[in-house]
N, CA, C and O atoms as CSV, one atom per row, in Angstrom:
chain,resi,resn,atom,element,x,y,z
A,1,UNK,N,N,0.846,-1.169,0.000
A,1,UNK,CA,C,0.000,0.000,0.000
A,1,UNK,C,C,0.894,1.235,0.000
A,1,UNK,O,O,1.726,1.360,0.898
A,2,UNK,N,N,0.773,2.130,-0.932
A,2,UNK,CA,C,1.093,3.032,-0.780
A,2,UNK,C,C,0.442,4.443,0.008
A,2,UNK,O,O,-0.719,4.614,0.381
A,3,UNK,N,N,1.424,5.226,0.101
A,3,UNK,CA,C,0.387,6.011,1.144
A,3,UNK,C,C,0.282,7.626,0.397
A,3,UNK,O,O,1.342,8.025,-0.086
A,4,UNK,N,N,-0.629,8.324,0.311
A,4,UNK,CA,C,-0.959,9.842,0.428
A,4,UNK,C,C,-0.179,10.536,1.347
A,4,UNK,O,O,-0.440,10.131,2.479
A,5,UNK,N,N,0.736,11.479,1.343
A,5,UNK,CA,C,1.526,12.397,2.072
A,5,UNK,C,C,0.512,13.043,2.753
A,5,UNK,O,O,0.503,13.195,3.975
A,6,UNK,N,N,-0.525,13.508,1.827
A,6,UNK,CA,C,-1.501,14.634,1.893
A,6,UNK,C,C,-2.910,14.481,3.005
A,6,UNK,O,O,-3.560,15.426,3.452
A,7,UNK,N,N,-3.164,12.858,3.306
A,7,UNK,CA,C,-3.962,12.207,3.781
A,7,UNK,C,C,-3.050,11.567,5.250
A,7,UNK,O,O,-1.870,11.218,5.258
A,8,UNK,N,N,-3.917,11.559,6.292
A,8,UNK,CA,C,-3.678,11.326,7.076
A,8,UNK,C,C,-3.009,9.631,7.209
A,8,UNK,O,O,-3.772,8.969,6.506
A,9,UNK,N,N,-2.216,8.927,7.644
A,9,UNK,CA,C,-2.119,7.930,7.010
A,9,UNK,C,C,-3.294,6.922,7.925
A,9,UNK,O,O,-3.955,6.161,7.219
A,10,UNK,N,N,-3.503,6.897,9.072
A,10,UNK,CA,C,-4.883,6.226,9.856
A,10,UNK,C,C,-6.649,6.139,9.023
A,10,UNK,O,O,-7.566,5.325,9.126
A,11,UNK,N,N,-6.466,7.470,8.188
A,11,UNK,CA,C,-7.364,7.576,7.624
A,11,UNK,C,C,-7.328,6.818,6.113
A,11,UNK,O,O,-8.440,6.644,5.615
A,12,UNK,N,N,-6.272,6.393,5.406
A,12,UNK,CA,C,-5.929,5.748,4.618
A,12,UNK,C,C,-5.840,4.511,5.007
A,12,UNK,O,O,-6.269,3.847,4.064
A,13,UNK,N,N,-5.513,3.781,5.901
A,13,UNK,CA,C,-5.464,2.507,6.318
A,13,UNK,C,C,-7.179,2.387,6.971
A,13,UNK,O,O,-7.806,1.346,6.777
A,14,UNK,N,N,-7.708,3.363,7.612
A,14,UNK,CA,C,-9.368,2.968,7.437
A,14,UNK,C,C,-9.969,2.792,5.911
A,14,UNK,O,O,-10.342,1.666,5.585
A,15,UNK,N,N,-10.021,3.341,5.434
A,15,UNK,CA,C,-10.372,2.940,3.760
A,15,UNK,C,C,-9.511,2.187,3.250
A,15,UNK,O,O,-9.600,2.482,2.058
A,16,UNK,N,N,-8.814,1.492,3.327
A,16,UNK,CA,C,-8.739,0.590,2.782
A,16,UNK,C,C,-9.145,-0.708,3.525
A,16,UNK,O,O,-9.402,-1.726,2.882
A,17,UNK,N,N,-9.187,-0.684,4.467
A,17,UNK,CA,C,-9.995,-1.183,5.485
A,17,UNK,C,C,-11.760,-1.730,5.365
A,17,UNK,O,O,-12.391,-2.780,5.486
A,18,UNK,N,N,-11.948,-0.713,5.145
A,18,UNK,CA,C,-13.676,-0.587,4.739
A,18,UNK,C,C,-13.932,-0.911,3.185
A,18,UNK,O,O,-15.021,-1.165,2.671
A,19,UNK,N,N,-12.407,-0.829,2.423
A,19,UNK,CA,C,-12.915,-1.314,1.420
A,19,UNK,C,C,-12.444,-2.773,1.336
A,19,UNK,O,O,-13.328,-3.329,0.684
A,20,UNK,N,N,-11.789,-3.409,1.561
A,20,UNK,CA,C,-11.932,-4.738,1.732
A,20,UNK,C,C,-12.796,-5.545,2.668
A,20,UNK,O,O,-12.524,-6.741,2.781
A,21,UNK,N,N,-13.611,-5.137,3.221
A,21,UNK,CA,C,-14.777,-5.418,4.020
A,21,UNK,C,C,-16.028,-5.149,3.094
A,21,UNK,O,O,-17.043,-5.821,3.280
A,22,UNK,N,N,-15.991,-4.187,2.099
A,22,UNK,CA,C,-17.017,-4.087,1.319
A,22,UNK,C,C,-16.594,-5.142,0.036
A,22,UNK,O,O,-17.502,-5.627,-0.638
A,23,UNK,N,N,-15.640,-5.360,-0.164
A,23,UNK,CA,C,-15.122,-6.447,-0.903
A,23,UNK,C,C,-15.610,-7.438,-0.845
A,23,UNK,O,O,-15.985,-7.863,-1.938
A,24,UNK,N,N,-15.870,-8.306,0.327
A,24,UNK,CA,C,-15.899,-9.284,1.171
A,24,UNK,C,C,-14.360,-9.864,1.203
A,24,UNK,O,O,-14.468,-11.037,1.562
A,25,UNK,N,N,-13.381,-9.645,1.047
A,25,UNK,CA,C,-12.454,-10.415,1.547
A,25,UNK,C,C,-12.181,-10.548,2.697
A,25,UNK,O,O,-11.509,-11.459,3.181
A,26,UNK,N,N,-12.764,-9.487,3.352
A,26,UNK,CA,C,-13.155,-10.125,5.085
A,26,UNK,C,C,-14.450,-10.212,4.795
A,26,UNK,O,O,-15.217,-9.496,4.151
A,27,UNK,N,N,-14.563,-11.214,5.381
A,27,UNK,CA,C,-16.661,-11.690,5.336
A,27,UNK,C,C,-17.074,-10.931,6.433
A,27,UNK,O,O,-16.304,-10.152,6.993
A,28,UNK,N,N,-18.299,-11.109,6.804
A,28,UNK,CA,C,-18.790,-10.794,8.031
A,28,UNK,C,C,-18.660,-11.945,8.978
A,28,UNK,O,O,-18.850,-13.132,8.714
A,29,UNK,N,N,-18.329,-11.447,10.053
A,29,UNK,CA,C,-17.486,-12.555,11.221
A,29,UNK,C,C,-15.926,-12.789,11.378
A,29,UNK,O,O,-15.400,-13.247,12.392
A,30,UNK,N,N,-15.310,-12.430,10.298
A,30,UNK,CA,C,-14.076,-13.460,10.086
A,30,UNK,C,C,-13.293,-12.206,11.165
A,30,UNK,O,O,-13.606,-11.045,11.430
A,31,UNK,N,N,-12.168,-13.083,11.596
A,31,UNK,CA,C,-11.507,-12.334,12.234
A,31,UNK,C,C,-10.578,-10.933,11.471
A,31,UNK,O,O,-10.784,-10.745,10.272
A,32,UNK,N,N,-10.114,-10.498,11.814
A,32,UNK,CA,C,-9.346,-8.822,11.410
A,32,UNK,C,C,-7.985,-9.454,11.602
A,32,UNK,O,O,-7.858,-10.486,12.260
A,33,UNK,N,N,-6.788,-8.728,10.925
A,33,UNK,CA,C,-5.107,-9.217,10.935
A,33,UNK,C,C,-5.155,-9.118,12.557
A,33,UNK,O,O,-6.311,-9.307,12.936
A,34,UNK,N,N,-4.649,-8.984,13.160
A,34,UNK,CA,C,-4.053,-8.434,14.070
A,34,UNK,C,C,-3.147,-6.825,13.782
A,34,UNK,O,O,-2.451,-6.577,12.796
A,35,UNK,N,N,-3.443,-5.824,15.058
A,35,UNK,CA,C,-2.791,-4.710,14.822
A,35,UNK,C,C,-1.463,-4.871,14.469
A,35,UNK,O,O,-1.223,-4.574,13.299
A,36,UNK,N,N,-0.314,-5.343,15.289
A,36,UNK,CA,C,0.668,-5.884,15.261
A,36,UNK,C,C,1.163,-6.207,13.263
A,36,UNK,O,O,1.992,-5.786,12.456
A,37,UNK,N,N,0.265,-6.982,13.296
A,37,UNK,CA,C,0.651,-8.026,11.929
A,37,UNK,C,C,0.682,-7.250,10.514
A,37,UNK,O,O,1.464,-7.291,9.564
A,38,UNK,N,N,-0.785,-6.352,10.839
A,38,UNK,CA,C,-0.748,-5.389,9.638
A,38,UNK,C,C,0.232,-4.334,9.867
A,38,UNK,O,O,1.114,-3.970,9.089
A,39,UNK,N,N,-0.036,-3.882,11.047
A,39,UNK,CA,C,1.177,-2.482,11.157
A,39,UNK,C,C,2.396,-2.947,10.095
A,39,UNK,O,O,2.780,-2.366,9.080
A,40,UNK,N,N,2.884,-4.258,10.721
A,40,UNK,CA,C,4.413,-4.690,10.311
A,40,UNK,C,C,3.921,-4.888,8.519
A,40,UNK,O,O,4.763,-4.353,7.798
A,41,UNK,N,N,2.980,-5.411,7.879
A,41,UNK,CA,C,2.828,-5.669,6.606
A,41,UNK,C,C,2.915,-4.029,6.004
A,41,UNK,O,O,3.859,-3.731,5.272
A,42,UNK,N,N,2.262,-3.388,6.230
A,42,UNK,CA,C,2.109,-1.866,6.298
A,42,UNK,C,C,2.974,-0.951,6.273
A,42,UNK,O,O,2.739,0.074,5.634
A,43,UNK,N,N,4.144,-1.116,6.950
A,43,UNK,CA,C,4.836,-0.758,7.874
A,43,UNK,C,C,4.816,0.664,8.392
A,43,UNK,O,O,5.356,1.735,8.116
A,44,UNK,N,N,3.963,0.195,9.252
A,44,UNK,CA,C,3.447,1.527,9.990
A,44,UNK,C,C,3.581,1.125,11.722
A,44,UNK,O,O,3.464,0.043,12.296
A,45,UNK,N,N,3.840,2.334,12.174
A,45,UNK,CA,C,3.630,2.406,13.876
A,45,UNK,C,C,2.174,1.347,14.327
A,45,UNK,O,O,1.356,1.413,13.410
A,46,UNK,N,N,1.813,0.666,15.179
A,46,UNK,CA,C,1.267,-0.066,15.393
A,46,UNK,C,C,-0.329,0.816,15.988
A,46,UNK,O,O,-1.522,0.569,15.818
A,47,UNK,N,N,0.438,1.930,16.746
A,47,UNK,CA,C,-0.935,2.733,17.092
A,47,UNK,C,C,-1.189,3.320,15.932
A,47,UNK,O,O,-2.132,4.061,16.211
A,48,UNK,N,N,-0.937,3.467,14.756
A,48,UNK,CA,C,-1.886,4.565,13.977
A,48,UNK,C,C,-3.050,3.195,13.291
A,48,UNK,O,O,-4.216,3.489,13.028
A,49,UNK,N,N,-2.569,1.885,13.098
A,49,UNK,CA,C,-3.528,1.001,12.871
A,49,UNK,C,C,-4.341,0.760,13.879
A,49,UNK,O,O,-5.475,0.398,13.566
A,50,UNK,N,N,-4.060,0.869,15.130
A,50,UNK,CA,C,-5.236,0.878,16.422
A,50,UNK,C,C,-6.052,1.920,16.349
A,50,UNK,O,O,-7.202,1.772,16.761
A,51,UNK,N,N,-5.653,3.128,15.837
A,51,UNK,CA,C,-6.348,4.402,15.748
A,51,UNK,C,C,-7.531,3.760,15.051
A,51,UNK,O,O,-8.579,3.425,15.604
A,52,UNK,N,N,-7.196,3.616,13.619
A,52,UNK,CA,C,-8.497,2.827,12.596
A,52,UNK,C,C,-8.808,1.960,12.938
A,52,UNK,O,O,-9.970,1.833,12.550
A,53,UNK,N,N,-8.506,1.103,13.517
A,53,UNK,CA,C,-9.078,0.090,13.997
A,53,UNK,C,C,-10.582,0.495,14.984
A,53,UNK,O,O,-11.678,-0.054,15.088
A,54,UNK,N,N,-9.998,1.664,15.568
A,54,UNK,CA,C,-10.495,2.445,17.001
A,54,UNK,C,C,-11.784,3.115,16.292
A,54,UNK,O,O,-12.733,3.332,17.046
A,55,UNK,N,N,-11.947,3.504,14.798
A,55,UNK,CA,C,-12.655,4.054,14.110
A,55,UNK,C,C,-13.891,3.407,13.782
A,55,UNK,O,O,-15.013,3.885,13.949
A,56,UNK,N,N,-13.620,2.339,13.325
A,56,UNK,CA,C,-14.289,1.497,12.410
A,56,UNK,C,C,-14.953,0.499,13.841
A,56,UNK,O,O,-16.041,-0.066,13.736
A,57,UNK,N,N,-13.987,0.399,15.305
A,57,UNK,CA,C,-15.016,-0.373,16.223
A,57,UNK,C,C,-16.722,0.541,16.615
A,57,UNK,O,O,-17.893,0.203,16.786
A,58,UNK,N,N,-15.840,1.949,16.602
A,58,UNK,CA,C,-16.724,3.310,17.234
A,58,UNK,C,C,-18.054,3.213,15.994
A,58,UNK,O,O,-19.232,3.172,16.349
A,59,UNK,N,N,-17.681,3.189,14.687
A,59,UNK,CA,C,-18.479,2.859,13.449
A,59,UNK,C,C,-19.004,1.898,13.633
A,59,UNK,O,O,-19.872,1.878,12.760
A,60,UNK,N,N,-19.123,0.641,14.452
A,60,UNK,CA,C,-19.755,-0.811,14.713
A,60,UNK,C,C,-19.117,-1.724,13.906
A,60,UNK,O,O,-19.330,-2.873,14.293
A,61,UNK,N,N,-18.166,-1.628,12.587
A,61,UNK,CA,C,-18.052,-2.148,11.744
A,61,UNK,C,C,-16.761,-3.409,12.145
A,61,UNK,O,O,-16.666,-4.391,11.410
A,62,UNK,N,N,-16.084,-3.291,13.025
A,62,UNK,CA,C,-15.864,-4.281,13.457
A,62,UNK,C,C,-15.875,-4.601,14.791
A,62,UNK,O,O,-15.826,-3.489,15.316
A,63,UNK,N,N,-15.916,-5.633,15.913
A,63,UNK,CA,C,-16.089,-5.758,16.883
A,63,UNK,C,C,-14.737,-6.131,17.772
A,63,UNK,O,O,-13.955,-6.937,17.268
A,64,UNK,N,N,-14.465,-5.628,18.946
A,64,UNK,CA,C,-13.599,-6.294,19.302
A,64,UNK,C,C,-13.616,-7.182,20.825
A,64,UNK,O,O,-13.992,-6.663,21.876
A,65,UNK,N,N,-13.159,-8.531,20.717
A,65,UNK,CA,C,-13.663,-9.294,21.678
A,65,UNK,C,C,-12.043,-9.397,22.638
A,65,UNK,O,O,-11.029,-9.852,22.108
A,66,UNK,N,N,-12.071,-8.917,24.006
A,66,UNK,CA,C,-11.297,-8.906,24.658
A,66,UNK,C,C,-10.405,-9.981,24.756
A,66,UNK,O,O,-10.965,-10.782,25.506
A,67,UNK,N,N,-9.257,-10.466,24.387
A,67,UNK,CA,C,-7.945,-11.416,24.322
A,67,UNK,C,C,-8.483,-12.437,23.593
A,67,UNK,O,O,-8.453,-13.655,23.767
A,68,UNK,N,N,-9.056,-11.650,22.619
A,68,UNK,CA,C,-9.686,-12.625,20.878
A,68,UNK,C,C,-9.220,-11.780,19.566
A,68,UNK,O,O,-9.313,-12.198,18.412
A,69,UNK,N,N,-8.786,-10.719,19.892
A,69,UNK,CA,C,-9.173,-9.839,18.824
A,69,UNK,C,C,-10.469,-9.177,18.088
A,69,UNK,O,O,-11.660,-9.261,18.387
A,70,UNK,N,N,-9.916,-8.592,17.181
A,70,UNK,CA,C,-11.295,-7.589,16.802
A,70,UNK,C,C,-11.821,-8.412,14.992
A,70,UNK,O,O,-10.966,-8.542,14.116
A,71,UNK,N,N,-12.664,-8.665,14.867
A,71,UNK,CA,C,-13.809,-9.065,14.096
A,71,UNK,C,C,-14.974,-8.510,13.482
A,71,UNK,O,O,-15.859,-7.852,14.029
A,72,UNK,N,N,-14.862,-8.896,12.113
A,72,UNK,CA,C,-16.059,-8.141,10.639
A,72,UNK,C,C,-17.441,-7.907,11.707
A,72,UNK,O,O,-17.666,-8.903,12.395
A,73,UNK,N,N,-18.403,-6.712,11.936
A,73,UNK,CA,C,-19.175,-7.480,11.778
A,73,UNK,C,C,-20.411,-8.230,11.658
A,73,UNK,O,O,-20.614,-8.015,10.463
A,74,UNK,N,N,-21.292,-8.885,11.993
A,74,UNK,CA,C,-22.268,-10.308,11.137
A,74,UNK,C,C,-23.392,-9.107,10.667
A,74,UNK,O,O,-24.314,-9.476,9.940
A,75,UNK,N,N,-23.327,-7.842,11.029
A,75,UNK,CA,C,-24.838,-6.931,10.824
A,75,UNK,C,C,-24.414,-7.083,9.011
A,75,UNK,O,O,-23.438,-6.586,8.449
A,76,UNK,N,N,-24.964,-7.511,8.704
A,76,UNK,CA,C,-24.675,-7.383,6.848
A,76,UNK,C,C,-25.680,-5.930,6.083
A,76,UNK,O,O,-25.046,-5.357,5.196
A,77,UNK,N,N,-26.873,-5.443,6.312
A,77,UNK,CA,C,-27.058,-4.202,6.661
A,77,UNK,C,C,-26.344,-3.286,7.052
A,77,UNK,O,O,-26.526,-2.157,6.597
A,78,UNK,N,N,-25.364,-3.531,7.983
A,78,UNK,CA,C,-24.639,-2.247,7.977
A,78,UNK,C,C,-22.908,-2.237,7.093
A,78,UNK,O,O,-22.236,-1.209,7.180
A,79,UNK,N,N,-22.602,-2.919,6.648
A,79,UNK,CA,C,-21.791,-3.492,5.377
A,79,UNK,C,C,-22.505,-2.699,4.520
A,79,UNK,O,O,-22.089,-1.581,4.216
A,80,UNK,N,N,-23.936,-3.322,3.929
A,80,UNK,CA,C,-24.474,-2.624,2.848
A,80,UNK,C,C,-24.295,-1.345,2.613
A,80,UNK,O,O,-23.763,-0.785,1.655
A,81,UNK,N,N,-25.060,-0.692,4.103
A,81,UNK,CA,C,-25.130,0.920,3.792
A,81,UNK,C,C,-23.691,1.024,3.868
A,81,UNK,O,O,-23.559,2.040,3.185
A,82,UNK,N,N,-22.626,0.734,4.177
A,82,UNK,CA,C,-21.512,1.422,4.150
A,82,UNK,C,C,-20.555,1.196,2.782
A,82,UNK,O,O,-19.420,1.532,2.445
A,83,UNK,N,N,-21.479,0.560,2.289
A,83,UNK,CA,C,-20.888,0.142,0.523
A,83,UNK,C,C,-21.945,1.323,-0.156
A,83,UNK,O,O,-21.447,2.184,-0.880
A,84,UNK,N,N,-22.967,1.323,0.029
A,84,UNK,CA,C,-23.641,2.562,-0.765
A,84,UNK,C,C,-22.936,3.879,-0.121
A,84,UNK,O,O,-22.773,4.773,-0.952
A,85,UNK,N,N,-22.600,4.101,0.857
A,85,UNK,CA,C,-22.494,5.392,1.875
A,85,UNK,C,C,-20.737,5.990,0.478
A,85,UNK,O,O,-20.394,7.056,-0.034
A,86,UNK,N,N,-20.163,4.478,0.451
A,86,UNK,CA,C,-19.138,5.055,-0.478
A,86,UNK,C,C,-19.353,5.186,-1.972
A,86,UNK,O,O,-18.583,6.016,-2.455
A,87,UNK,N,N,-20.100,4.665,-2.779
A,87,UNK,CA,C,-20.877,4.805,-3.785
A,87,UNK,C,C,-21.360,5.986,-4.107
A,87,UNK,O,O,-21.030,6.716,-5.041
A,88,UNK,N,N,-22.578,6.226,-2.862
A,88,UNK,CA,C,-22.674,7.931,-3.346
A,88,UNK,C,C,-21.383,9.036,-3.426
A,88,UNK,O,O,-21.170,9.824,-4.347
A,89,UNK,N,N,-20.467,8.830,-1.998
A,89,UNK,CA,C,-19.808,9.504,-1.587
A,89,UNK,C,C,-18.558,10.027,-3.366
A,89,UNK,O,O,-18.232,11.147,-3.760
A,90,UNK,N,N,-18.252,8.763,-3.900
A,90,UNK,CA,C,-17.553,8.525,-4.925
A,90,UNK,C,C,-18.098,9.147,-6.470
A,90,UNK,O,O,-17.301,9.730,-7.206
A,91,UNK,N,N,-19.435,8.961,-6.827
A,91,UNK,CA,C,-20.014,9.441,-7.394
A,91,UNK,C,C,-20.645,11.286,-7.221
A,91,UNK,O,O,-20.686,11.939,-8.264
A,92,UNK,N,N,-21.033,11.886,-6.059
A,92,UNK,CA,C,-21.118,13.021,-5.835
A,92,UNK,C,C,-19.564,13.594,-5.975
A,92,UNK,O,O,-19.436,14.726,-6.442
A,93,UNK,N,N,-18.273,12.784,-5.553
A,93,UNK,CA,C,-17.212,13.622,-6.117
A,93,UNK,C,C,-16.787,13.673,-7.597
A,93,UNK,O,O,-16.512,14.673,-8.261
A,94,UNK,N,N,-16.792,12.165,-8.034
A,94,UNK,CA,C,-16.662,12.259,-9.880
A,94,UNK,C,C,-17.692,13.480,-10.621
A,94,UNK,O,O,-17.528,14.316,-11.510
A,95,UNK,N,N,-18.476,13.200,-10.004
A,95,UNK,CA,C,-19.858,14.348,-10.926
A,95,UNK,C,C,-19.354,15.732,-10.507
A,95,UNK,O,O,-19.302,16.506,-11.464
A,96,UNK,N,N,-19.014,16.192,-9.476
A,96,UNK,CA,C,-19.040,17.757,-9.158
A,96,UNK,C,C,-17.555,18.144,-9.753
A,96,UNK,O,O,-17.257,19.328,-9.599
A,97,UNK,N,N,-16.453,17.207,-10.498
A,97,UNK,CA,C,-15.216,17.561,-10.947
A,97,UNK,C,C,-15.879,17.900,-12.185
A,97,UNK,O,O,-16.324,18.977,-12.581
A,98,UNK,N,N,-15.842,16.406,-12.872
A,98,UNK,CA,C,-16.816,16.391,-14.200
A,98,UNK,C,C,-17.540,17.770,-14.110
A,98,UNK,O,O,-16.875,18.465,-14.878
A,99,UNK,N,N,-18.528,18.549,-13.602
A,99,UNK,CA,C,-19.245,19.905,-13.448
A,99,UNK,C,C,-18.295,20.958,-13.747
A,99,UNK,O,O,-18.467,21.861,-14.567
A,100,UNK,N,N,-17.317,20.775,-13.042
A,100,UNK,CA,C,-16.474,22.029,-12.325
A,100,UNK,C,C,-15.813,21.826,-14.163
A,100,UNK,O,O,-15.679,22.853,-14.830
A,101,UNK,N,N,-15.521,20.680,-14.681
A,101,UNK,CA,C,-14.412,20.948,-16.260
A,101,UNK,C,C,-15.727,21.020,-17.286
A,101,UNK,O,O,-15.692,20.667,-18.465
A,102,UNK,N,N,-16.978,21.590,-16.539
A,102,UNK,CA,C,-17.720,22.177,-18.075
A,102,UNK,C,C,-18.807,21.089,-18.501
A,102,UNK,O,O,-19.778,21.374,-19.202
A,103,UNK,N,N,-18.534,19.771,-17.991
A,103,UNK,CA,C,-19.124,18.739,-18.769
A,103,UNK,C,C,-20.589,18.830,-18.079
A,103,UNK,O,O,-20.868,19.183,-16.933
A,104,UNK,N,N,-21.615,18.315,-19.346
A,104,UNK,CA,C,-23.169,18.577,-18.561
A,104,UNK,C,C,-23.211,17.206,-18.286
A,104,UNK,O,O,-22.258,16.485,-18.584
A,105,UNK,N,N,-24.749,16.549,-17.465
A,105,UNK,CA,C,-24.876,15.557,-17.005
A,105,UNK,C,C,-25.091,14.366,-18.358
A,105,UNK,O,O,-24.733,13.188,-18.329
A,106,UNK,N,N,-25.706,15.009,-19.382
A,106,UNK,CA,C,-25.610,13.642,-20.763
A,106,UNK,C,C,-24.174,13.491,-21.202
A,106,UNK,O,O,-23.907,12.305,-21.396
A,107,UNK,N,N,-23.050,14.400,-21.447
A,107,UNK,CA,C,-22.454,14.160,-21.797
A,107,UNK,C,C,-21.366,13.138,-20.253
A,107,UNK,O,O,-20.626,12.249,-20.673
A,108,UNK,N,N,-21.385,13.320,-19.029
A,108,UNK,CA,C,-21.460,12.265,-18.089
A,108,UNK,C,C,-21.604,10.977,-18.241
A,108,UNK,O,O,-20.798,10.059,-18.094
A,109,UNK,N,N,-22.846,10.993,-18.590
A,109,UNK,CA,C,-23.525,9.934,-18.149
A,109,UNK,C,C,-23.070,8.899,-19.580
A,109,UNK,O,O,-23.078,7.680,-19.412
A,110,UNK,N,N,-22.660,9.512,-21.040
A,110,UNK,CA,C,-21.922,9.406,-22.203
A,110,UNK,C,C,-20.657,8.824,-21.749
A,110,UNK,O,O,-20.379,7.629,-21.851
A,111,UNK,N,N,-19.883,9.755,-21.229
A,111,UNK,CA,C,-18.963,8.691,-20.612
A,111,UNK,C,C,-18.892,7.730,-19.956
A,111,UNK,O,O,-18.155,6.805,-20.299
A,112,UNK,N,N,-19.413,7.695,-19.171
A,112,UNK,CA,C,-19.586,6.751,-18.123
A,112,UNK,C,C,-20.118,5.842,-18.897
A,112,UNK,O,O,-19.114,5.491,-19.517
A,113,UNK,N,N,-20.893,5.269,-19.266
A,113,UNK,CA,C,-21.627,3.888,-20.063
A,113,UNK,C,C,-20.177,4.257,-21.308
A,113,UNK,O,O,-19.339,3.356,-21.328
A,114,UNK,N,N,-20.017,4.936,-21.845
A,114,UNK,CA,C,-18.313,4.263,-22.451
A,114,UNK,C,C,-17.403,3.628,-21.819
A,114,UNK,O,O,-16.787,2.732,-22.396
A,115,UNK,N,N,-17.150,3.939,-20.594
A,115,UNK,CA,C,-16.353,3.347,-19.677
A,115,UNK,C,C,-16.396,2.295,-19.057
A,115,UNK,O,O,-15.529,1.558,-18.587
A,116,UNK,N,N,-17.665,2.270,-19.093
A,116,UNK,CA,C,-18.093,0.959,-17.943
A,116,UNK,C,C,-18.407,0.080,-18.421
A,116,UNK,O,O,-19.364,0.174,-19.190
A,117,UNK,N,N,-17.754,-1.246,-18.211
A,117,UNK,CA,C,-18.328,-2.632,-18.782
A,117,UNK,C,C,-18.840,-3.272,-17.705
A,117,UNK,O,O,-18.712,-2.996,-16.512
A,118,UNK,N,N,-19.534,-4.301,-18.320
A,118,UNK,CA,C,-20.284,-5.066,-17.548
A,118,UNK,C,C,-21.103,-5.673,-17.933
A,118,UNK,O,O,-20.959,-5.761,-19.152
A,119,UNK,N,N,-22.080,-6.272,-17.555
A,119,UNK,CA,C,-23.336,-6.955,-17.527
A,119,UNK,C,C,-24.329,-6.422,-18.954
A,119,UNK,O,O,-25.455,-6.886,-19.130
């Protein structure tokens, strides 16, 4: 992982965090690295991953069970909204750049279905 100078780095290791939870590569339930384990994969100070960690327990999004560690978790509802919560969040910023360089919403929405494959 690389990191943003510009971005806090706790706040970067929460999103990416939340996005592999919206991933499912952590399911709901499964246990979390250990602080320790990611810090060192990371290589980051061990408290700025407790910080996010500290974020995302305060958020409900993961749980932590005293000399078990901390865990996804099982509310799958609140996963959801926090996969839409970044969806909008992602989309209200692409659209208001897109705005700001002139482009109207058909010619948007033109791109976008150029861009996007899928289904």
């Amino acid at each position: 992982m690389e990191f943003d100078n510009n971005i806090p780095v706790y706040v970067q290791i929460l999103s990416y965090l939340k996005e592999i939870i919206i991933k499912k590569e952590l399911k709901e339930g499964d246990k979390m690295p250990s602080v320790r384990e990611l810090a060192k994969d990371l290589k980051v100070n061990p408290n700025t991953v407790q910080r996010a960690y500290r974020e995302l327990e305060s958020e409900g999004l993961i749980i932590s069970k005293r000399g078990m560690g901390s865990y996804v978790t099982d509310n799958e509802d609140m996963i959801n909204n926090l996969r839409n919560d970044i969806a909008k969040e992602t989309v209200i910023s692409f659209s208001n750049r897109m705005k700001n360089m002139g482009f109207c919403k058909k010619q948007i929405l033109e791109i976008i279905d150029y861009y996007v494959e899928g289904d």
